[in-house]
C-alpha positions as CSV (number, residue, x, y, z in Angstrom):
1,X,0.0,0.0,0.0
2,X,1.4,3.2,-0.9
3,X,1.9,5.8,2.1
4,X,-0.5,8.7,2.1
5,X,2.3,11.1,3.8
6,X,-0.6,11.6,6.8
7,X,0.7,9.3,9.9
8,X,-2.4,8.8,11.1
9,X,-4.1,8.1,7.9
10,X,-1.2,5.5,7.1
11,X,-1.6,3.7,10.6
12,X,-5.5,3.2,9.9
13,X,-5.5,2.3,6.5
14,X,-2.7,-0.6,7.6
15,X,-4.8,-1.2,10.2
16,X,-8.2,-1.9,8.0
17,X,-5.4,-4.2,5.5
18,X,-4.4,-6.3,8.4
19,X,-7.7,-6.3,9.6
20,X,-8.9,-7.5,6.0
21,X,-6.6,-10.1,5.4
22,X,-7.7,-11.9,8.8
23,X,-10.9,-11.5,8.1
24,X,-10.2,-13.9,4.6
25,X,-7.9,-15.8,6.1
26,X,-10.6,-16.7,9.0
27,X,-13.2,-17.2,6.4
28,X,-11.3,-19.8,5.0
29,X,-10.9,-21.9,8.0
30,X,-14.7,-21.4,8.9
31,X,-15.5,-22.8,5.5
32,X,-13.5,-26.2,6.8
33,X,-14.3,-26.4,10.5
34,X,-16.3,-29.3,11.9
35,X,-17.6,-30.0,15.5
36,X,-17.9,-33.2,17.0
37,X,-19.9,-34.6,19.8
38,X,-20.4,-37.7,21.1
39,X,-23.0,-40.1,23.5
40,X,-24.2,-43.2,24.9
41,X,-20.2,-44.2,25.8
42,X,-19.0,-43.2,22.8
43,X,-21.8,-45.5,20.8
44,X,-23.0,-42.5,19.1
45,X,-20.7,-39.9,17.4
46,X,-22.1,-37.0,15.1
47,X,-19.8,-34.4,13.1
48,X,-21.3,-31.5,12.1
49,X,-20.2,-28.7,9.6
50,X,-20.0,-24.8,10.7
51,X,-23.6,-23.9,9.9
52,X,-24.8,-27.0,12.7
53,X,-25.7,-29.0,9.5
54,X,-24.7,-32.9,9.9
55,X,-22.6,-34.3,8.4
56,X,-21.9,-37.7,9.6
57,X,-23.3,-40.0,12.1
58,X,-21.6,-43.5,13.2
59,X,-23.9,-45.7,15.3
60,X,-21.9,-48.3,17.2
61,X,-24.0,-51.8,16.5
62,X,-23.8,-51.8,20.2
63,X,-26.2,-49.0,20.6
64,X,-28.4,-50.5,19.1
65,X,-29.6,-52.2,22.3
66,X,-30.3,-48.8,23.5
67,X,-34.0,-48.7,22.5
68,X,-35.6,-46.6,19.9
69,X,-36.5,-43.9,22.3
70,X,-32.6,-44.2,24.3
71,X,-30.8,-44.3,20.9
72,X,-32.9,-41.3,19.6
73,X,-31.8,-39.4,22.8
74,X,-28.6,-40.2,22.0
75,X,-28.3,-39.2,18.3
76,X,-30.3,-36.1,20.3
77,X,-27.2,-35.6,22.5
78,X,-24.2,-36.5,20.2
79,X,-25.4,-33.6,17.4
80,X,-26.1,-31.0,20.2
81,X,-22.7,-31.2,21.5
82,X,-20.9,-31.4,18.2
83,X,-22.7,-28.2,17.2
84,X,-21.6,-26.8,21.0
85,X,-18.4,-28.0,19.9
86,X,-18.4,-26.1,16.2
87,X,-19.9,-22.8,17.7
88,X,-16.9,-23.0,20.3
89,X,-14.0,-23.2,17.5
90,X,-16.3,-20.7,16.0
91,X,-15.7,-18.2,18.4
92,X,-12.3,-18.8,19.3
93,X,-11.9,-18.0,15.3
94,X,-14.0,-15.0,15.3
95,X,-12.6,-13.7,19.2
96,X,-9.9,-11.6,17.2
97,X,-12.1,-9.5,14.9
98,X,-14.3,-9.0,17.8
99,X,-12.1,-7.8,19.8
100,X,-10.4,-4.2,20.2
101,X,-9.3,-2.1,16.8
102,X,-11.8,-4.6,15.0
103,X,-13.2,-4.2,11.3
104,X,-16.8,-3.6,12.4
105,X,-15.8,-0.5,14.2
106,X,-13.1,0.7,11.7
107,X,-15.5,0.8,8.7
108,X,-18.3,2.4,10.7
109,X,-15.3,5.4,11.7
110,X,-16.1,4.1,15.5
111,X,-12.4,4.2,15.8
112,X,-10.6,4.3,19.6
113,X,-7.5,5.7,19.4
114,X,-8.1,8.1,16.7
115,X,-8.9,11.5,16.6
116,X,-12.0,12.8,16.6
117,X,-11.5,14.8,13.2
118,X,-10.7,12.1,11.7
119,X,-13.1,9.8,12.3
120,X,-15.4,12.3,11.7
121,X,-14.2,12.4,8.3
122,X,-14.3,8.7,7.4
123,X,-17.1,7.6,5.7
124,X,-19.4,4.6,6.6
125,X,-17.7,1.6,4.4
126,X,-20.0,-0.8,5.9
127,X,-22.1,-1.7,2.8
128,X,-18.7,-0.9,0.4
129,X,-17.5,-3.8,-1.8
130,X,-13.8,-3.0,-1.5
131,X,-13.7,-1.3,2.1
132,X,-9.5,-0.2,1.8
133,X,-9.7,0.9,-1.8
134,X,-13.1,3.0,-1.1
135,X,-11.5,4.4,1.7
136,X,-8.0,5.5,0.1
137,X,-10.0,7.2,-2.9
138,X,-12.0,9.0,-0.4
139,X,-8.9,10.1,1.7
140,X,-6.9,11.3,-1.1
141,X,-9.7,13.0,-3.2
142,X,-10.8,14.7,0.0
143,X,-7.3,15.5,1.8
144,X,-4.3,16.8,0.1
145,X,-1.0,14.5,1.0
């Protein structure tokens, strides 16, 4: 990215790139995460993808001697905490964009740290399609560097 001569300017635009890049990379690795639970001793195992949907389900043949209305309980049981499971590697994923300097606030100009003229001056990228290039056209056809 080339420098705007502005410090401040500079440190929040790397800021937004960094913040970016995370973002994709974290995307990625949601796309791929999995949760697993189990019940009934281990009998019943479920995996489920990142939206809760399952995707597997191994029945031992010992289980079986559960009873409809056990074994149901089970499959209950083993998907619930798989999906606990997901929505936990979920957020530990997610905890970094959520926390501090985060994306949400820098493209809304809720910005700690910065000044209050220049937030003031940053537009709303929320709904933008390419947050850090919308937001260096706006800096440099609205501030001389």
């Amino acid at each position: 990215m080339e420098s705007t001569g502005n410090p401040e300017i500079d440190r929040y635009m790397k800021v937004i790139q960094e913040q970016l890049q995370h973002a994709t990379d974290v995307q990625s690795q949601l796309a791929d995460l999995t949760g697993e639970g189990t019940a009934a001793d281990e009998q019943v195992r479920a995996t489920v993808g990142p939206t809760g949907n399952l995707m597997s389900l191994t029945i031992e043949s010992k289980a079986m001697r559960l009873g409809a209305e056990a074994l149901t309980e089970a499959i209950i049981e083993a998907t619930r905490l798989a999906t606990a499971n997901a929505m936990e590697k979920i957020n530990e994923l997610t905890e970094p964009l959520l926390a501090g300097e985060n994306l949400a606030q820098m493209m809304t100009g809720n910005l700690p740290g910065v000044s209050a003229d220049m937030r003031s001056a940053v537009p709303d990228l929320s709904q933008s399609g390419d947050p850090l290039q919308d937001a260096l056209k706006y800096l440099k056809s609205n501030y001389r560097f």
